[in-house]
C-alpha positions as CSV (number, residue, x, y, z in Angstrom):
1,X,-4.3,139.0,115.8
2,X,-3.5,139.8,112.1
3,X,-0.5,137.9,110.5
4,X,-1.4,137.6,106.8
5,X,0.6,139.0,104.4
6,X,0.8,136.2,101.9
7,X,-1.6,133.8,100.3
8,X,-0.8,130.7,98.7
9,X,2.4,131.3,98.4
10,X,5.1,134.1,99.2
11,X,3.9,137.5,98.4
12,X,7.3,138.6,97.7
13,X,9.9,136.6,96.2
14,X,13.0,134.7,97.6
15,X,14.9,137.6,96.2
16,X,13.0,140.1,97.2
17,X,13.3,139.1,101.0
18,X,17.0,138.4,100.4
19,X,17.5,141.7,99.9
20,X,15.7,143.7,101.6
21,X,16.5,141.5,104.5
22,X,20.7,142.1,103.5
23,X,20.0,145.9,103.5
24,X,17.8,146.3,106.7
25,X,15.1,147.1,104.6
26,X,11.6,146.9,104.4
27,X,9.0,145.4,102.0
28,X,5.8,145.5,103.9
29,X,4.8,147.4,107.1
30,X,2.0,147.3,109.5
31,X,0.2,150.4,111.0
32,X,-1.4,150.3,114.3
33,X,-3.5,153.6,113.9
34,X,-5.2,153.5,117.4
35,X,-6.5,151.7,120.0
36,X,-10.3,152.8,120.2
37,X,-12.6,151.0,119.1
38,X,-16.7,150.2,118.8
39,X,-16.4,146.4,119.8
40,X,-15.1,144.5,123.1
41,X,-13.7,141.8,121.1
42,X,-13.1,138.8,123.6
43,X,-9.9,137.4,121.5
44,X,-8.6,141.1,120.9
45,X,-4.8,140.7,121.0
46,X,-4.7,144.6,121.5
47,X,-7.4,144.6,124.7
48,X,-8.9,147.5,122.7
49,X,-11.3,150.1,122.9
50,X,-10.3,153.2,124.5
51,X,-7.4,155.3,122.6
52,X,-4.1,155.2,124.2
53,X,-2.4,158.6,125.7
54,X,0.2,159.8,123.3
55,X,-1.0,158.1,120.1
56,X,0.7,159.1,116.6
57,X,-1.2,161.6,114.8
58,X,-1.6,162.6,111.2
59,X,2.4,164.2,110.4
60,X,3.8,161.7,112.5
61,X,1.9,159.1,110.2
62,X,3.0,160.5,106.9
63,X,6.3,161.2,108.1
64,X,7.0,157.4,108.9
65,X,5.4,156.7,105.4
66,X,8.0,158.3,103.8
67,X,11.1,156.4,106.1
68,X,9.6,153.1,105.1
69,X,9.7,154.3,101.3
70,X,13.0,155.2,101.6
71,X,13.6,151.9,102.9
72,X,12.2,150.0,99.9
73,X,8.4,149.4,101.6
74,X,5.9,148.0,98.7
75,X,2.4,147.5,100.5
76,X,1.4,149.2,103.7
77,X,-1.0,147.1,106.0
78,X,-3.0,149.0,108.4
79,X,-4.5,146.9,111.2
80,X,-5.9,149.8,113.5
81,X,-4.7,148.2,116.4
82,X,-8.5,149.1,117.1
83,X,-10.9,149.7,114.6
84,X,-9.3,152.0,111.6
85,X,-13.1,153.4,110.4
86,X,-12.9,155.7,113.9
87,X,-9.1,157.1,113.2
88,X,-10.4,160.8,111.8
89,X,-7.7,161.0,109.6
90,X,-7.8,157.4,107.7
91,X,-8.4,158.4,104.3
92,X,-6.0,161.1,104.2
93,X,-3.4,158.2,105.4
94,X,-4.7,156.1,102.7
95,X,-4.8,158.7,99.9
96,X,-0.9,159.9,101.0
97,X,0.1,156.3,100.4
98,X,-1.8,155.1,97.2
99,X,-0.2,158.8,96.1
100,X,3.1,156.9,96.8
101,X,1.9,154.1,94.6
102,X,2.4,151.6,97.5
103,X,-0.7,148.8,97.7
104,X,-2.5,149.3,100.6
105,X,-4.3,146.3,103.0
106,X,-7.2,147.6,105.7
107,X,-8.7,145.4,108.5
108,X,-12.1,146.4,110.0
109,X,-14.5,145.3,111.6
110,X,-16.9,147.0,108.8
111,X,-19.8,147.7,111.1
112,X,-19.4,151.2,110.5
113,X,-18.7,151.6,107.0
114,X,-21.1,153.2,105.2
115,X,-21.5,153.1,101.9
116,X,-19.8,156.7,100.6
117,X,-16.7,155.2,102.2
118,X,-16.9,151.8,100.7
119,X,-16.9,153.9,97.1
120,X,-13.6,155.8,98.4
121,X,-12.4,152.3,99.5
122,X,-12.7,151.0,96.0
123,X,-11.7,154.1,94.1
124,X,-8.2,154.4,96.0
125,X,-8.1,150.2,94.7
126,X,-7.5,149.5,98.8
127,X,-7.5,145.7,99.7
128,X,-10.1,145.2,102.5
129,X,-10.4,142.8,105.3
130,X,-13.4,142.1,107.2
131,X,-12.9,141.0,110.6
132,X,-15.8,138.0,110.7
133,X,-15.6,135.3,113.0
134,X,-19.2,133.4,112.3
135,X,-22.6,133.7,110.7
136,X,-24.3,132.2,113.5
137,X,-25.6,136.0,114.9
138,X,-25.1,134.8,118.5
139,X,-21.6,133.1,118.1
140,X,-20.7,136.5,116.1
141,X,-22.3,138.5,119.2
142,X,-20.6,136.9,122.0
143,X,-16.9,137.3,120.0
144,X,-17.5,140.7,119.6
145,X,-19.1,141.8,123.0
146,X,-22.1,144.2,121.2
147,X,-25.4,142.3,120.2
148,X,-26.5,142.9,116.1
149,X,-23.2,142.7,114.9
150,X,-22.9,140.2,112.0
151,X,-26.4,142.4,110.9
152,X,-23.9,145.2,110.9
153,X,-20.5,143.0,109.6
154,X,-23.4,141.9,106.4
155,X,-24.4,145.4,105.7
156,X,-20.9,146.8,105.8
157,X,-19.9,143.5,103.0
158,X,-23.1,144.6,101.1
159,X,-21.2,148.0,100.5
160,X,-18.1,146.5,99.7
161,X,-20.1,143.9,96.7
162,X,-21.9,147.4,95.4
163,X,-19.1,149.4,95.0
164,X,-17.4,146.7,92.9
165,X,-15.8,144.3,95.2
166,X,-14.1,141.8,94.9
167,X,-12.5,141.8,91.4
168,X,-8.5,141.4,90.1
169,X,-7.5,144.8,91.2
170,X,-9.9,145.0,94.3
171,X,-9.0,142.5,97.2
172,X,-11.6,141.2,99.5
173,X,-11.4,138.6,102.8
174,X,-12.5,138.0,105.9
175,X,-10.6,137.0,108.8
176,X,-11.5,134.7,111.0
177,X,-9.7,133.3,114.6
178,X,-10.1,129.8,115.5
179,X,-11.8,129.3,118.6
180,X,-14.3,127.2,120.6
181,X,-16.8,129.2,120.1
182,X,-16.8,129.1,115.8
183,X,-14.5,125.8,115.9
184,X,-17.6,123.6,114.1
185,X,-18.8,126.2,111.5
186,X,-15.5,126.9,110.1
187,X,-15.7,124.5,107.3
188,X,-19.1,125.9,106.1
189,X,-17.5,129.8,106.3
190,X,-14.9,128.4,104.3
191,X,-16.9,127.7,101.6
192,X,-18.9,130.3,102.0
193,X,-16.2,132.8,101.4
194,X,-14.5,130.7,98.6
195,X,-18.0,130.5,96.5
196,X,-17.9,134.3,96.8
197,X,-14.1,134.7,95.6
198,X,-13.7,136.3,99.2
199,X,-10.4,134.7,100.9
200,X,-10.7,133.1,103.8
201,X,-8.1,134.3,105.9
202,X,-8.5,131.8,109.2
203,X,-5.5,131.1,111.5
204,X,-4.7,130.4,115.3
205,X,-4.9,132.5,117.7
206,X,-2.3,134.2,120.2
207,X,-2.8,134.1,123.9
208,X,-3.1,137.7,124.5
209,X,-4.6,141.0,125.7
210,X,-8.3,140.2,126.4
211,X,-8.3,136.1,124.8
212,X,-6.1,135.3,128.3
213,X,-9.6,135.7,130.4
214,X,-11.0,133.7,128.0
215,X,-10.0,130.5,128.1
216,X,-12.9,128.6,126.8
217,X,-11.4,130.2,123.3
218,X,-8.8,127.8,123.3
219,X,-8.9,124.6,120.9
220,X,-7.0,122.1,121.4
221,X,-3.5,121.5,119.0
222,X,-5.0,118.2,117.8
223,X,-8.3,119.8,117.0
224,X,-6.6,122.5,114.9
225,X,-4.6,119.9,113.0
226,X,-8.0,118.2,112.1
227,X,-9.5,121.7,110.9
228,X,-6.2,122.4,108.9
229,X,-6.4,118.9,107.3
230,X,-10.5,119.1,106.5
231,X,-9.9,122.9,105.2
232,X,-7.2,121.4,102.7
233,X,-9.5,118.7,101.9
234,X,-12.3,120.9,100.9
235,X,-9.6,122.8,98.6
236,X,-8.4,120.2,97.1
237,X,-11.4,118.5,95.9
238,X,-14.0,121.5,95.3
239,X,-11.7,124.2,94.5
240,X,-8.7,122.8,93.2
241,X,-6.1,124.4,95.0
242,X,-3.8,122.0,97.0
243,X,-1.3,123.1,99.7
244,X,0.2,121.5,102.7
245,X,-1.5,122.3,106.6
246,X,0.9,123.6,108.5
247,X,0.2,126.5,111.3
248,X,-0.3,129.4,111.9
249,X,-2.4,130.4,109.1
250,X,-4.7,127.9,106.4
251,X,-3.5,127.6,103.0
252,X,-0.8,130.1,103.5
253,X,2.5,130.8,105.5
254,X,4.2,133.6,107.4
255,X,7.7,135.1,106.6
256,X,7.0,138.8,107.4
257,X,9.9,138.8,110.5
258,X,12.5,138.6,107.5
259,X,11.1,142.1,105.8
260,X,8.3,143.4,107.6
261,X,7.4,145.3,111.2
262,X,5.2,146.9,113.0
263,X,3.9,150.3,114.1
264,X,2.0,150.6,117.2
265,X,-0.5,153.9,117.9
266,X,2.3,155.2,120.3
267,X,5.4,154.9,118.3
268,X,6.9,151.9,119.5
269,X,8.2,149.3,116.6
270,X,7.1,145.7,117.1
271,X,8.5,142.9,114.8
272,X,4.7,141.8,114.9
273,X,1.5,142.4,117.0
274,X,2.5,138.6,118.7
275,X,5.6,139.7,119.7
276,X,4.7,142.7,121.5
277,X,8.4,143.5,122.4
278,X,9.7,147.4,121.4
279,X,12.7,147.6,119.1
280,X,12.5,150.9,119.2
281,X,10.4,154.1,119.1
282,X,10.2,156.4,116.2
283,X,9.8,159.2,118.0
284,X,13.5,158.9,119.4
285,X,15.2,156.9,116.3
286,X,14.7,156.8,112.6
287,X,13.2,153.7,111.3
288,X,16.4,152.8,109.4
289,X,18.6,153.0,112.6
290,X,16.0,151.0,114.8
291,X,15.9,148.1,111.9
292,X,19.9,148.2,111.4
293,X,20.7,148.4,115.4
294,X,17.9,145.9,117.0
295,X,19.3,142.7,118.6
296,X,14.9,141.6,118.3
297,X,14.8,142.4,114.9
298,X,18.3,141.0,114.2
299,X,17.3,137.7,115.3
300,X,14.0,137.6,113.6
301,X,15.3,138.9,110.2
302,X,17.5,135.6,110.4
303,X,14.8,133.5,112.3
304,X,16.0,130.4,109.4
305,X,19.1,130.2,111.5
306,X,18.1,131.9,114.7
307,X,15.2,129.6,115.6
308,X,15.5,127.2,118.0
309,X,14.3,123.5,119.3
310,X,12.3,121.0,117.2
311,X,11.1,124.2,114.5
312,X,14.9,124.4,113.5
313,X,15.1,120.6,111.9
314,X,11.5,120.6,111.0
315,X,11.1,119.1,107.6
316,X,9.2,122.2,106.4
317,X,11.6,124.9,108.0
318,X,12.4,125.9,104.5
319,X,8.6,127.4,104.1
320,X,7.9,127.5,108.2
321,X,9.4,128.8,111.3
322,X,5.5,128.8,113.1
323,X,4.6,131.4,114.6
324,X,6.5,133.4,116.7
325,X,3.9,135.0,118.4
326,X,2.4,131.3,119.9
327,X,6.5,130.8,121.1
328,X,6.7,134.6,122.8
329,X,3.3,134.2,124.3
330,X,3.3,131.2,125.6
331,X,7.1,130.9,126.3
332,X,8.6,134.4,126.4
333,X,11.0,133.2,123.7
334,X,10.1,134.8,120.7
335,X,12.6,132.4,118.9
336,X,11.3,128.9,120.8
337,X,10.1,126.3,119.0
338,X,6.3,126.7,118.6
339,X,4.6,125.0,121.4
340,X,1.4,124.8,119.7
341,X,2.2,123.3,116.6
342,X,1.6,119.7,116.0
343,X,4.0,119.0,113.4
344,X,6.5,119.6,116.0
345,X,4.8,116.7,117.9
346,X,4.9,114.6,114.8
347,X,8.6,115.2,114.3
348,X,9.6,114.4,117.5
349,X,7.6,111.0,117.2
350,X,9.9,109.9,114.0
């Protein structure tokens, strides 16, 4: 599951989120264009690969476009909810929004993109993600569920480094779950990524859709403390940036319940593809009324004062409330305490 909207830092500033957050606004937003997709990931959050009845099409797209700019939206983020490169109308999408000079994020998979597209992709100054989870082929195989898929994942990069990427104005990453199956390597991708001024975007995973038949995915809390303290190691002494480990993602943190949402393929607003609970659906409300009116995203907008257990007197609660998917997953509650968070753990020892 994608939760990265900042790196190193806020995206947005302290002021920014104050007031969008004061107005019911939006800065960011999320796009879940449809569920199909060419993989079988076994970690997908979203269980996808076949479309879902119903899904949002093209006018229904650029028509919540245009509610989110009216509500203040900067960047548009657009996870698929499968894989994006098999939505017929992407670029379209992505031409409408960069015509509304909003940034625009994409996550794929990038074992179909070709090389014509990776030109577009570059032209229209689109930030890309690359869903990569290991270069060991067969670790890469078995995530993904189709054999010759890092081949694939490397050819689709290769188009992305020719058409220009990544520079200043041109955005590339790779995200990565931590699991059992990549837990070792992950150092080495790290560096990897870094040498290539690709960020690493790696962070925990959330027990849902398919990753609940998996459980051999799982690692162990005090496992992911060690990889978040050897990742910050590795920063701090070969590429100079310093930051503090805390979950859900390395070297960053999470704020996007105070300005951000998401879109599913059918309509339905979630305040993030963890918490998989509808607010609303745009095909019966406006955006602005289901942000202003929603008890969910009432309580997540304020999550600071809203959260609950050992996250609310955490000594970082001023950067981290954890990650609210891990608490609704695993508890229900999207405003528990995250039960998979060591700091909490390390708290409660004081």
């Amino acid at each position: 599951m994608s939760c990265i909207h900042e790196h190193w830092g806020l995206e947005f500033s302290p002021e920014e989120i104050r007031e969008t957050r004061a107005r019911h606004g939006l800065l960011s937003m999320e796009l879940e264009l449809s569920r199909i997709c060419n993989l079988g990931c076994i970690y997908c959050y979203a269980a996808s690969g076949i479309p879902l009845d119903n899904e949002l099409r093209l006018p229904e797209l650029l028509n919540i476009v245009d509610q989110s700019v009216d509500l203040g939206v900067k960047k548009i983020i657009i996870l698929g909810g499968g894989e994006p490169l098999l939505f017929p109308d992407l670029f379209p999408l992505i031409e409408y929004i960069r015509g509304k000079n909003l940034t625009v994020d994409l996550f794929t998979n990038a074992t179909l993109l070709t090389r014509e597209q990776a030109d577009r992709l570059y032209g229209l100054q689109v930030g890309v993600v690359i869903k990569m989870n290991s270069r060991n082929p067969i670790i890469q195989d078995i995530l993904a569920a189709r054999s010759g898929t890092l081949e694939a994942i490397e050819q689709g990069l290769q188009f992305l480094k020719d058409a220009g990427y990544p520079n200043e104005e041109h955005v590339l990453g790779i995200e990565t779950i931590i699991c059992g199956h990549n837990y070792q390597e992950l150092p080495d991708l790290w560096r990897w990524a870094r040498r290539q001024n690709i960020i690493p975007y790696i962070e925990t995973m959330t027990l849902q859709g398919r990753a609940k038949e998996y459980p051999d995915l799982e690692v162990p809390t005090e496992k992911i403390q060690r990889l978040f303290e050897v990742l910050a190691d590795i920063d701090a002494k070969e590429f100079q940036k310093n930051w503090t480990p805390h979950p859900p993602l390395v070297g960053s943190q999470c704020a996007r319940h105070e300005y951000s949402c998401t879109l599913t393929s059918t309509g339905d607003i979630h305040p993030c593809p963890g918490v998989a609970v509808s607010a609303g659906n745009i095909r019966e409300q406006k955006l602005a009324d289901i942000l202003r009116q929603s008890a969910i995203i009432h309580d997540l907008r304020n999550i600071r004062s809203t959260i609950k257990g050992e996250c609310s007197s955490c000594d970082l609660s001023d950067q981290c409330y954890g990650c609210r998917g891990h608490a609704y997953q695993v508890t229900g509650d999207y405003l528990a305490e995250d039960p998979l968070c060591w700091l909490r753990k390390s708290h409660q020892s004081k």
